[in-house]
N, C-alpha and C positions, 0 to 999 in steps of 0.2 A: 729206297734201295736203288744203286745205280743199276743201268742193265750192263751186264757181261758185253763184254768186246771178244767175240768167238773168234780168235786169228786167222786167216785164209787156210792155214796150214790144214786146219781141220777138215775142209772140205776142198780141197787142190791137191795136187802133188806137190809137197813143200822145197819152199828155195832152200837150197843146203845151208846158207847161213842162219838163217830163221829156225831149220836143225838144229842145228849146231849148238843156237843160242840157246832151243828148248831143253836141249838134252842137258847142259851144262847147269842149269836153272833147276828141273827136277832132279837131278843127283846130287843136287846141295839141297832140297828140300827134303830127300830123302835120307840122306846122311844125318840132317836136325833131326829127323821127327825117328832114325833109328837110334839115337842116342837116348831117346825117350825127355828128351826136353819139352816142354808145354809151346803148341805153337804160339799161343797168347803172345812169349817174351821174344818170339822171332822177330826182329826188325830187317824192313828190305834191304836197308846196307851193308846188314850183316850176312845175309843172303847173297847179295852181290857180289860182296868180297870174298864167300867162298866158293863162289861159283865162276870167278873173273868176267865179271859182267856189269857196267855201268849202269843204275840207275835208271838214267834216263831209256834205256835200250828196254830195263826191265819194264818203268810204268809204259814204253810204245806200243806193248802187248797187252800187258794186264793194271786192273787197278789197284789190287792188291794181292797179298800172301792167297788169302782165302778163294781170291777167282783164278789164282796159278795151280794153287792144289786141286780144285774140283777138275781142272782141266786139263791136268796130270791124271787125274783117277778116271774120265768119262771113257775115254777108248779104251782102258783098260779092264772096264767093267763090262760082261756081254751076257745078261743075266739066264739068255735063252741056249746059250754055249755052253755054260761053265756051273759049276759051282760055287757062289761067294760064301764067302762067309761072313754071315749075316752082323755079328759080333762085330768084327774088327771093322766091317763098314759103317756100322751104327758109330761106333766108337770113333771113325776119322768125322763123321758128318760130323756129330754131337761136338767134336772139337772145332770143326769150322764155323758151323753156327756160333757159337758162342766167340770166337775172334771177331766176326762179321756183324757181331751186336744182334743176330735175328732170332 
């Protein structure tokens, strides 16, 4: 298993392009996975193309679908704050694992 490329953004004040880039990237992965599509059949360039974003831009950050999504969902998870729900967490992991072959 390769290790996660953790973008500066995470721990910096992020450059507004690298924003920009992130925010446009999780709102196409978010739009897929509320349509209830299998992320299995998601392809990055299909990801790209609905998110207007190159490729090349996407792997400069991540390796794949599965290390954008967990890294979409990390700051948003605060388990000592909030309430999850434990279901629809299991249920996004249970699908990344299985894209991610682990």
């Amino acid at each position: 298993m390769s290790q996660a490329k953790i973008p500066v953004a995470y721990y910096h004040k992020p450059d507004k392009r690298l924003r920009a880039t992130q925010d446009k990237l999780f709102a196409a992965l978010q739009a897929y996975y509320e349509t209830g599509n299998d992320f299995n059949t998601l392809q990055v360039t299909k990801l790209c193309q609905n998110a207007g974003v190159a490729r090349q831009t996407f792997y400069r950050h991540y390796d794949g679908i599965g290390e954008m999504a967990v890294m979409m969902l990390s700051p948003r998870i605060e388990l000592d704050s909030q309430k999850v729900d434990l279901h629809s967490f299991a249920r996004i992991l249970t699908r990344l694992t299985k894209q991610n072959g682990v």
